[in-house]
C-alpha positions, 0 to 999 in steps of 0.5 A: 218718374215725371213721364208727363211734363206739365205743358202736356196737361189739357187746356181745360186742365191749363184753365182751371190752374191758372184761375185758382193761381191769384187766389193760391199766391195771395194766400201764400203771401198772407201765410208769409206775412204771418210766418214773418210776425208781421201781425205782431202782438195779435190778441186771439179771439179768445183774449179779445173776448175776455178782455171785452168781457171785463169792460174793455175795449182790446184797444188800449185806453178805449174804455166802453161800456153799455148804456141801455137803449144807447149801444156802446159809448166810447171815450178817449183817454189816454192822449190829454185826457183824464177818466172820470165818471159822467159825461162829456165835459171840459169840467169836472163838476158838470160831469155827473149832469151827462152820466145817465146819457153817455155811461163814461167819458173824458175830462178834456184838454183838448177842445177837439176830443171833447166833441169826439168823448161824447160820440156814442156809437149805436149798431142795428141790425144783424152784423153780416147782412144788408141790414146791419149798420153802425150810427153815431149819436151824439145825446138823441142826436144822430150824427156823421163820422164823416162830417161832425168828428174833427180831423185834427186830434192835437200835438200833430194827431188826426182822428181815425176812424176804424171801420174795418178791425185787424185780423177781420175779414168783413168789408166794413166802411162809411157810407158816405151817401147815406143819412148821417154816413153809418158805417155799414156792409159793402155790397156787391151784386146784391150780396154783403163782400168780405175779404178773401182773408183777414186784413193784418192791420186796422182799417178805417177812414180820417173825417173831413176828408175827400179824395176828388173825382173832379181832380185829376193827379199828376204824372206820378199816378199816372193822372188817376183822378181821386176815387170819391171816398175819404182817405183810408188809414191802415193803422199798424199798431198792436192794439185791435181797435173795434169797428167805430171807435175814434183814436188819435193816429201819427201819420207815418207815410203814405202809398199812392194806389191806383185802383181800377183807374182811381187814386186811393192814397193810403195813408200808414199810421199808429196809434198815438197809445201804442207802446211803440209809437213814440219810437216810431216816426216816420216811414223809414222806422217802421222797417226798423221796428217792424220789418216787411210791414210796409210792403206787406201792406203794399202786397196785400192791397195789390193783390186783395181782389184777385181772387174775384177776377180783378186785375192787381192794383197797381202804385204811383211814385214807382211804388214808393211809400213816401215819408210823413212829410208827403203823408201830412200834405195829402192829408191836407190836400184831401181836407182842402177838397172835403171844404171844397165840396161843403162849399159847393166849389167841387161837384159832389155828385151823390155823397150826402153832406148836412 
């Protein structure tokens, strides 16, 4: 029945299968990893739509609402925070003076999340083109979520800072050489990038952090020096959070991946609101909780560019992903390089800072 076996097929024939191969087993890795329920709990659109309609965010206890002429505020109020009507403000009884500026807000207990319950998020542009980008304000002042949120969120928290919602394919991210680092559309060649297909997880990036270029790593990346970018977060929980919301994340674990020669650590948390994350711990949970998860991710950031002709990125410590332990120190070892960088004790290059 198969009279001509495949080596008899032309070289041309040969060409063209082998480029379409990358792109035909990252697919079939992403159906695999939805076939498995590694996207667990995804809203459909169509949810997420009616869930914004009502006045909020997809994200649990991120409540938004317009304020005119001002985008989106968003505020934080599910980890040592209590709603109340007004502005940012550790007191109650200032909180009708901000109404008019910020729409809601936070009543704090952490000093932190006040400054972050304030932030307004403001986009311009079309989503989609060159000129799309998100600023945050803070009252009429623009600021960095880069620079001006805090990293630490309180009780062993760090702020994340999402760039790239789950189940979304535009390539969203900080602009850390722009004025005030708005988060805007990558661009390749002139054209704005996207992902092949949807990330599974939420993406975003923590403030105050750096990964040094000037620093090169140990044997165990293979000396790669660090890819100039804040650390990334792939946070795993069940919620989508929107592009440019804060949410106090746990640290689970972290992968070293080499990208192109760079170190470009990725560090696997959870939304400290999410249903599982008090059960959740460490990186050893989230195969308890959720099966295939880390080397989901691990697969799907080896294999993401592929289908542009890049070779696979490739991972440190024998493809480990290494436990909160290790998470926690490359948290602190990039924010001692961001301070590093403010000081003036490591060259930045073009990054712009206040």
């Amino acid at each position: 029945m198969y009279s001509r076996p495949f080596r008899s097929a032309s070289p041309a024939a040969r060409s063209s299968v082998s480029a379409l191969l990358p792109a035909v087993l990252l697919g079939l890795a992403c159906g695999l990893l939805l076939g498995l329920g590694l996207v667990h709990g995804a809203a459909s659109q169509q949810q997420q739509q009616q869930q914004l309609g009502a006045g909020l965010s997809v994200a649990r206890g991120l409540h938004t609402r317009a304020v005119p002429g001002r985008g989106v505020a968003h505020a934080r109020c599910d980890v040592g925070f209590s709603l109340v009507r007004g502005g940012c403000t550790s007191s109650t009884s200032n909180a009708r003076a901000h109404e008019a500026k910020n729409g809601v807000t936070c009543k704090a207990t952490m000093p932190a999340q006040a400054v972050v319950a304030s932030i307004v998020c403001k986009p311009s542009g079309e989503l989609g083109t060159e000129e799309f980008k998100m600023d945050f304000m803070e009252g009429e002042k623009a600021i960095s979520p880069w620079h001006n949120i805090p990293l630490e969120a309180g009780n062993g928290l760090y702020n994340m800072v999402t760039e790239i919602p789950k189940m979304s394919k535009a390539k969203m991210e900080v602009d850390t050489k722009a004025e005030n680092n708005p988060i805007k559309q990558d661009m390749k060649k002139g054209k704005v990038r996207y992902y092949h297909g949807p990330i599974f997880w939420n993406y975003g990036c923590l403030p105050q952090t750096w990964e040094d270029p000037n620093i090169k790593g140990d044997d165990q990346v293979n000396g790669a020096f660090g890819d100039n970018d804040p650390l990334d977060v792939v946070e795993i929980g069940n919620a989508a959070l929107e592009m440019g919301s804060v949410t106090p994340v746990k640290p689970l674990g972290v992968l070293s991946m080499i990208d192109d020669g760079e170190l470009d650590w990725k560090l696997i948390a959870i939304n400290a609101n999410d249903p599982k994350a008090s059960e959740i711990n460490d990186v050893e949970d989230i195969e308890k909780h959720y099966p295939g998860t880390v080397s989901g991710i691990r697969e799907w950031f080896r294999w993401y560019k592929t289908p542009d002709d890049k070779p696979v990125n490739s991972f440190g410590h024998g493809e480990k992903a290494l436990g909160k332990a290790d998470a926690i120190k490359v948290i602190e070892e990039t924010h001692k390089h961001y301070q590093d960088m403010l000081s003036g004790a490591s060259d930045k290059g073009k990054l712009w800072t206040p």
